[in-house]
Structures are given as structure tokens and as C-alpha cells.
PAKE-164995 format. One record per residue: x, y, z of N, C-alpha, C in turn. Coordinates in nm, 3 decimals. Example, Ala and Ser with C-alpha at 12.3 -4.5 7.8 and 13.67 -1.06 7.14 Angstrom:
% residues 2
1.319 -0.569 0.780 1.230 -0.450 0.780 1.320 -0.330 0.780
1.285 -0.225 0.708 1.367 -0.106 0.714 1.290 0.003 0.787
% end
This chain:
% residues 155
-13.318 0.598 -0.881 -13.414 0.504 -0.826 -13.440 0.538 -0.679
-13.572 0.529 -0.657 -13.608 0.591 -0.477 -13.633 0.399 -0.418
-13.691 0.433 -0.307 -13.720 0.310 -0.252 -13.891 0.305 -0.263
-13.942 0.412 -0.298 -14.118 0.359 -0.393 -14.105 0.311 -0.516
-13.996 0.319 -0.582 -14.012 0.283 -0.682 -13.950 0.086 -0.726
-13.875 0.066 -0.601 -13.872 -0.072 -0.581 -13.993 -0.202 -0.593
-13.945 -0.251 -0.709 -14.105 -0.373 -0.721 -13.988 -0.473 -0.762
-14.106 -0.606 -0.733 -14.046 -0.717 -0.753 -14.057 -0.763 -0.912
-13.984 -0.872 -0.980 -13.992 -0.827 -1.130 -14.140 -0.928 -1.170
-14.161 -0.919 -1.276 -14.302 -0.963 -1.287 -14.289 -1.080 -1.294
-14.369 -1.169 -1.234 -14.379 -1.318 -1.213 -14.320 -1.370 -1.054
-14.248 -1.303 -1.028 -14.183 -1.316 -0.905 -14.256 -1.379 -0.791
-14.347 -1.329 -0.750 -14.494 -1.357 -0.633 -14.583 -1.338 -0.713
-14.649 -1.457 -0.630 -14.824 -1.503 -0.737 -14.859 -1.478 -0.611
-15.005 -1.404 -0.653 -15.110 -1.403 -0.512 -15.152 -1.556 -0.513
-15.175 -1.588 -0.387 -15.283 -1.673 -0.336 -15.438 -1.693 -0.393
-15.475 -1.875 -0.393 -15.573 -1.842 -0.470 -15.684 -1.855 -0.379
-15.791 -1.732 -0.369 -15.880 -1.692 -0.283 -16.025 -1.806 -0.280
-16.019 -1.900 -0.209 -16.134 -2.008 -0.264 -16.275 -1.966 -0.134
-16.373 -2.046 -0.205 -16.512 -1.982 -0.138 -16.547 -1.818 -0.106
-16.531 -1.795 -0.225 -16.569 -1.647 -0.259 -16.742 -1.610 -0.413
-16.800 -1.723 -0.352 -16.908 -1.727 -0.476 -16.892 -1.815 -0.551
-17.009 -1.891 -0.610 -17.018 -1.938 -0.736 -16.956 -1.933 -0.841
-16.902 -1.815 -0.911 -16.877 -1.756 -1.008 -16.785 -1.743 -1.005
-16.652 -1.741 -0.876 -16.522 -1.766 -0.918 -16.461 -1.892 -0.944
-16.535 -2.027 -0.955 -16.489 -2.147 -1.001 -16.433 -2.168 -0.863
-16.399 -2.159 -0.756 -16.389 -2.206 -0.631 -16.464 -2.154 -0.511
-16.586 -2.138 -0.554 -16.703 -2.085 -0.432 -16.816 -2.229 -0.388
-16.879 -2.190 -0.357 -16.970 -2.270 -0.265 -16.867 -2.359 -0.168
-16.816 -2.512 -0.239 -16.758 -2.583 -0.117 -16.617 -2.576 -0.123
-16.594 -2.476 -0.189 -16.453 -2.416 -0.140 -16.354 -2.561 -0.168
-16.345 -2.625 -0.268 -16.252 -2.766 -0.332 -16.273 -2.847 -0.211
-16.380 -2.874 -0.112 -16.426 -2.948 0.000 -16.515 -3.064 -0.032
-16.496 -3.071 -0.173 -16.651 -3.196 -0.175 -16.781 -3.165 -0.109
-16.855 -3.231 -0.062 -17.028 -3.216 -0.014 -16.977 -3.242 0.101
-17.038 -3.206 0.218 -17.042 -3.227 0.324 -16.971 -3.367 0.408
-16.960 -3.424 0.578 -16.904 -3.513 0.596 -16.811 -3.437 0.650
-16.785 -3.506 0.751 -16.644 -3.508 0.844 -16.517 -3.426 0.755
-16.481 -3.481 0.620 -16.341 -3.415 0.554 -16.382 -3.307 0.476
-16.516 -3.216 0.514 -16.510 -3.150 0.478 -16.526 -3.010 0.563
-16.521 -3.063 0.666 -16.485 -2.962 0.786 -16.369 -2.932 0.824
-16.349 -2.840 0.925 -16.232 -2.809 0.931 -16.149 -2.879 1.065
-16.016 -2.918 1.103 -15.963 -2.973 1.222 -15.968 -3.155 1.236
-15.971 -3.156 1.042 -15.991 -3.321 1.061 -15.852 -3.431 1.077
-15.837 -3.508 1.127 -15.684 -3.584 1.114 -15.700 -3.722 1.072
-15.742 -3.819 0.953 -15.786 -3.887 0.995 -15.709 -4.001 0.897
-15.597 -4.045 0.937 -15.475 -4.052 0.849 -15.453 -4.205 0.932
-15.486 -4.277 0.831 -15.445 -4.440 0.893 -15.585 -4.441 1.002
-15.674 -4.418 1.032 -15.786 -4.449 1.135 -15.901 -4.503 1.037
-15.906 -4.610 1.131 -16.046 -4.719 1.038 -16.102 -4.728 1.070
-16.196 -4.623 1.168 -16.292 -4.688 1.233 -16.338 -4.761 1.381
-16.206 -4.801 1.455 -16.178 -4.888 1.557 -16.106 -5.015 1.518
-16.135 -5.054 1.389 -16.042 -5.188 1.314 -15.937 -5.127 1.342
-15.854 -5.272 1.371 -15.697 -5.244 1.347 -15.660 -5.174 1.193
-15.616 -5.105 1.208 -15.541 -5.001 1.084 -15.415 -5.139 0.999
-15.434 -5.084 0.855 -15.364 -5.208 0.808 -15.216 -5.160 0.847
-15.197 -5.048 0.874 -15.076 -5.027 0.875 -14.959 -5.154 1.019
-15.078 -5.151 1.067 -15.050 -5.237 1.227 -15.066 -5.385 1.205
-15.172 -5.387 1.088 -15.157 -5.566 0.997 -15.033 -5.617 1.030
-15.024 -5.539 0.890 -14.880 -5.597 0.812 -14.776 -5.630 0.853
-14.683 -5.667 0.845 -14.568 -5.708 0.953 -14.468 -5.608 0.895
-14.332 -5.553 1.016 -14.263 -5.454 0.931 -14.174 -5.553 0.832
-14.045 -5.445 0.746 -14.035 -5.456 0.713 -13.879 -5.447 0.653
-13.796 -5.496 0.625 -13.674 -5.454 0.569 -13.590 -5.353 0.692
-13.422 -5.285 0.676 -13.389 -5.216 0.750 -13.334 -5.114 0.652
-13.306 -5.032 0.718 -13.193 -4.896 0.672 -13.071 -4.931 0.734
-12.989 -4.936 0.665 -12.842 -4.964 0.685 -12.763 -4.840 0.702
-12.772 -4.748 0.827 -12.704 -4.682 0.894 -12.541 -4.623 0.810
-12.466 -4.785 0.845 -12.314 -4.773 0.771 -12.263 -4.782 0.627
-12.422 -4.786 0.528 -12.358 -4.753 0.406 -12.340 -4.659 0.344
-12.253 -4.644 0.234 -12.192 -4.563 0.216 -12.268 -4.516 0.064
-12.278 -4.380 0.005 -12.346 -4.342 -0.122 -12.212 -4.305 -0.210
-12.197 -4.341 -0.293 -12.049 -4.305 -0.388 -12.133 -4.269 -0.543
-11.991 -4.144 -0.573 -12.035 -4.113 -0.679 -11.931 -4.212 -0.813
-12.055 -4.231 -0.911 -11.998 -4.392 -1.006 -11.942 -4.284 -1.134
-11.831 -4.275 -1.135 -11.739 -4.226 -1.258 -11.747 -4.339 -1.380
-11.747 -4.297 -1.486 -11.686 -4.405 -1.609 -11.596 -4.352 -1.634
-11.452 -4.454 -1.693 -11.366 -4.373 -1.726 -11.371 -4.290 -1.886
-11.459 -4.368 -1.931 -11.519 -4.257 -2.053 -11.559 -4.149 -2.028
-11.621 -4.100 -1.899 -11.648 -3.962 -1.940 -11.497 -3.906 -1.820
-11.432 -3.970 -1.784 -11.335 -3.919 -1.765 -11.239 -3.849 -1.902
-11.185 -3.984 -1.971 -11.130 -3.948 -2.081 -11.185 -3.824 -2.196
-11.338 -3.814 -2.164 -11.407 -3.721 -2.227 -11.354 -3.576 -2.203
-11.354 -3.580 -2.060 -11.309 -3.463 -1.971 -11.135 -3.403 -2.023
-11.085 -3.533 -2.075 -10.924 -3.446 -2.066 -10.919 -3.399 -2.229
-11.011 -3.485 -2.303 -10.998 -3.453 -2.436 -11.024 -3.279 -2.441
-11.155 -3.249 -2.401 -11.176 -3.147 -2.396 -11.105 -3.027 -2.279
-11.044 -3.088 -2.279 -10.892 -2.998 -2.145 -10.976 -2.944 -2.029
-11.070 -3.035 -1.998 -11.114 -3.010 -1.855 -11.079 -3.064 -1.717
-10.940 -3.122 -1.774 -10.865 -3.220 -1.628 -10.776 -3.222 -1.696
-10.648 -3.170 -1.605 -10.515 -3.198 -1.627 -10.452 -3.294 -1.579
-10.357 -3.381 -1.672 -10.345 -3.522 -1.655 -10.200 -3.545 -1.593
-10.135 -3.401 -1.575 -10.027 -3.371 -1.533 -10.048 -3.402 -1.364
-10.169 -3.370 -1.290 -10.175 -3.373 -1.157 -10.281 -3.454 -1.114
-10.264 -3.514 -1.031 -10.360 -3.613 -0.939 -10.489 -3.616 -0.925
-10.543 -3.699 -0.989 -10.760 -3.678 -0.997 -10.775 -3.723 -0.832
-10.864 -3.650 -0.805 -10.957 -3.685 -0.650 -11.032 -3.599 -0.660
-11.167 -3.630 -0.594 -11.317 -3.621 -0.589 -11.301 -3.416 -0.592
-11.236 -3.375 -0.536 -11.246 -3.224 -0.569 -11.213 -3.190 -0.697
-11.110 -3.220 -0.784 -11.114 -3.180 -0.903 -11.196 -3.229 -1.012
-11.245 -3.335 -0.984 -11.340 -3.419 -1.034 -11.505 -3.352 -1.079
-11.527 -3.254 -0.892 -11.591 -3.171 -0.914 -11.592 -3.051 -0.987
-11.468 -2.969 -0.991 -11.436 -2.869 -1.043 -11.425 -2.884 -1.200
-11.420 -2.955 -1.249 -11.407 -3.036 -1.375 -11.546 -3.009 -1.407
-11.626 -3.097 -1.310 -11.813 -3.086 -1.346 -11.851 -3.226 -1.428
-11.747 -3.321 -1.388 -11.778 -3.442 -1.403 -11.873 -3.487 -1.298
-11.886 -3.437 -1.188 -11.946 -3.509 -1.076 -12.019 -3.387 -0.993
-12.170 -3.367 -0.977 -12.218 -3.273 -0.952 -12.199 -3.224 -0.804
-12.211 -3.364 -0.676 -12.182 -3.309 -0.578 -12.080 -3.421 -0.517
-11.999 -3.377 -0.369 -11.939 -3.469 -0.313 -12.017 -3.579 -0.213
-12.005 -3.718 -0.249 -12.104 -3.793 -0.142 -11.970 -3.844 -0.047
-12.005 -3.959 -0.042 -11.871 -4.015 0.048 -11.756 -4.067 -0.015
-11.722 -4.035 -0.158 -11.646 -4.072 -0.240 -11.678 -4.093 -0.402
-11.604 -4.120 -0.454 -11.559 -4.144 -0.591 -11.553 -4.297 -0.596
-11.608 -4.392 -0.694 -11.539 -4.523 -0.754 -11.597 -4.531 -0.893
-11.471 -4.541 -0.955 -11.421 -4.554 -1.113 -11.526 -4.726 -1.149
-11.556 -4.650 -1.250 -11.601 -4.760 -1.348 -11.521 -4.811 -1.474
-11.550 -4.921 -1.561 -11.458 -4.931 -1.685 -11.554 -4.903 -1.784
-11.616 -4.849 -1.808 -11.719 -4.820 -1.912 -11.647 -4.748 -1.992
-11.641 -4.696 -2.165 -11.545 -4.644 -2.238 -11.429 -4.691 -2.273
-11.361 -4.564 -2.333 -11.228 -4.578 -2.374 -11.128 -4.531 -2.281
-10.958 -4.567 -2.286 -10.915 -4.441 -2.171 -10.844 -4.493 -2.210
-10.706 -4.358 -2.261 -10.619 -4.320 -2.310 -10.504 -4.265 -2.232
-10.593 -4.182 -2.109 -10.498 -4.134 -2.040 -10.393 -4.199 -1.906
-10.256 -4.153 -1.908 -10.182 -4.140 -1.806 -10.200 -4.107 -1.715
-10.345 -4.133 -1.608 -10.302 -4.065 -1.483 -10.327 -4.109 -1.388
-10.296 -4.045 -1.229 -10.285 -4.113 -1.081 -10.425 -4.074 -0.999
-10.523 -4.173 -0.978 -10.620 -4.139 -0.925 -10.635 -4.178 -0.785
-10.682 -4.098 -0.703 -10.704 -4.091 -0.525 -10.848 -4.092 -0.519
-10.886 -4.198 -0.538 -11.034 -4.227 -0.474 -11.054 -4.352 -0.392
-11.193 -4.337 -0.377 -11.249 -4.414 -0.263 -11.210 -4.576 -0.299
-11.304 -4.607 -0.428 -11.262 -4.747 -0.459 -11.264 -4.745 -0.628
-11.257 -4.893 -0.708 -11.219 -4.882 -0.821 -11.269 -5.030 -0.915
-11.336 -5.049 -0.972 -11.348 -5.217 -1.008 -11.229 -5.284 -1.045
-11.255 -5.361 -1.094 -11.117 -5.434 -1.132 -11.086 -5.422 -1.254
-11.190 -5.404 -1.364 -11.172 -5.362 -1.450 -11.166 -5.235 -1.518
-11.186 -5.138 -1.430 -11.147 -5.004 -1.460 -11.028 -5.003 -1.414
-10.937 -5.055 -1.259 -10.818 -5.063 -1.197 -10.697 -5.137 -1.360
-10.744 -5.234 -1.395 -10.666 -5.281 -1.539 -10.661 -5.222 -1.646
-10.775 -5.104 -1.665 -10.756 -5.055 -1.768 -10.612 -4.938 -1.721
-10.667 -4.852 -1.636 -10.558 -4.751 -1.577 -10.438 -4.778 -1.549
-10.384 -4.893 -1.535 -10.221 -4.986 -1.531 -10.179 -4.998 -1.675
-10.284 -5.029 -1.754 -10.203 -5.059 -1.851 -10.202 -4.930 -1.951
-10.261 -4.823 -1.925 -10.181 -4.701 -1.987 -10.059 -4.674 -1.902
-10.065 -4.693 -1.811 -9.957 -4.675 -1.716 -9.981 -4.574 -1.628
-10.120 -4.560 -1.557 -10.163 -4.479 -1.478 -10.173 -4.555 -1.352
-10.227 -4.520 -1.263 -10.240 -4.520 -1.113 -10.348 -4.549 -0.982
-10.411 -4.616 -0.983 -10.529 -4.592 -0.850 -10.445 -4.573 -0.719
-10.475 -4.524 -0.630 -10.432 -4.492 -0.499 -10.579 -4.484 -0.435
-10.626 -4.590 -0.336 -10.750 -4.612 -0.254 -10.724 -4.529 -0.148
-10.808 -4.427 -0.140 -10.822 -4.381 0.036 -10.952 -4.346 0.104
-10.964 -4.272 0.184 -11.067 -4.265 0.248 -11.134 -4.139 0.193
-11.305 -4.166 0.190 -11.353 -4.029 0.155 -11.326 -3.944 0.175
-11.329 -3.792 0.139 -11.273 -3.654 0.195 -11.347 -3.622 0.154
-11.486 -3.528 0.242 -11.558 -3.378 0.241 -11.536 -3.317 0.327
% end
């Protein structure tokens, strides 16, 4: 193999689609511009402007907040936990927390923690280190004779 003979594989890069090039290519004359008018020129901005009216955006009164200090957790069931050991994708011999959890591929990414749900069945014996836990997933895991241990997120 030389370095002329390097191409990208097919589909890879799409050309650009060439508009106002004629009639006859299905994007000629106004070039996907509509008929004439201000938005169909070029250098227009005209985004929330009414005219001189107050813009409704400035109406309306605001609205609601973003809450800075909350927290996004990822929601486990212990069914698809128990799913996980059936199929020997978590060993019940060592301590669940949000990294093996991942590695498992129960949980796609790390947010600010793990909290167990009781949804399902659960069979297993084991000691879990997460964020938080309901109460009824916490009762189910005691009475196999397993474990919650609450701590603080870890990424």
C-alpha cells in the first residue's frame, strides 16, 4: 500500500449539498430562501424581535429555578441486579459499588452515585457501597442477609 493509494471507505464523507446552481438541480433559483423579504437575504438576526413591541419573551414573567445542589443518581433494581449474578456477571463473593456495577454493564455511565431500588426478585447475599437505598430495597437485602453500606459518591 503507497500513500496515493489511501481513500476513505465509501460512505465515510458526503459532499456538501451545492444549492442555487440552476433550476434543474432542485435547489436553484432561491436557493431553499423562499421569495424575497428581509429572511431571505443574507446577515439576518431576527430572533425574538417584534417589531419595536415588547418581545413576548420580556412579557412573560420568569420562571422556575435550576437547583445547582442536586444530585443525578443512577436507579438500580435489584432485579436486574439479581439478573446480573444469575448470569455470572457480578461476583457475590466481593463488594458491589458503582465501578463494578459499571463493569458488569448494569449501569452505562457513572453520575453522582448509585441508589438501589426494590423492583424484582433478589436472592442474593451481598454487601453493597452506594450512595443511597429505599427502604424497601434496604429490607429486601437484610433479609437474605446482605448488606447496604451508604457513602459518598465516587468518580
Amino acid at each position: 500500500m503507497k500513500l496515493n493509494e489511501l481513500r476513505d471507505r465509501g460512505g465515510a464523507t458526503k459532499s456538501r449539498k451545492r444549492i442555487g446552481r440552476g433550476i434543474g438541480s432542485g435547489t436553484g433559483k432561491t436557493g431553499g430562501c423562499g421569495v424575497k423579504g428581509q429572511k431571505s437575504r443574507s446577515g439576518v438576526s431576527l430572533n425574538g424581535f417584534e417589531g419595536g413591541q415588547m418581545p413576548i419573551y420580556r412579557r412573560l414573567p420568569k420562571r422556575g429555578f435550576k437547583n445547582f445542589f442536586s444530585k443525578a443518581y443512577n436507579e438500580v433494581s435489584l432485579g436486574r441486579i439479581q439478573l446480573a449474578v444469575d448470569v455470572g456477571k457480578l461476583d457475590i463473593k466481593k463488594s458491589v459499588d458503582v465501578v463494578t456495577l459499571k463493569e458488569a454493564g448494569i449501569i452505562r455511565r457513572v453520575k453522582d452515585g448509585v441508589r438501589l431500588l426494590s423492583d424484582g426478585e433478589f436472592k442474593a447475599k451481598i454487601t453493597f457501597n452506594v450512595s443511597g437505598a429505599s427502604a424497601m430495597a434496604r429490607k429486601k437485602i437484610e433479609k437474605v442477609g446482605g448488606q447496604v453500606n451508604l457513602c459518598k459518591a465516587t468518580q
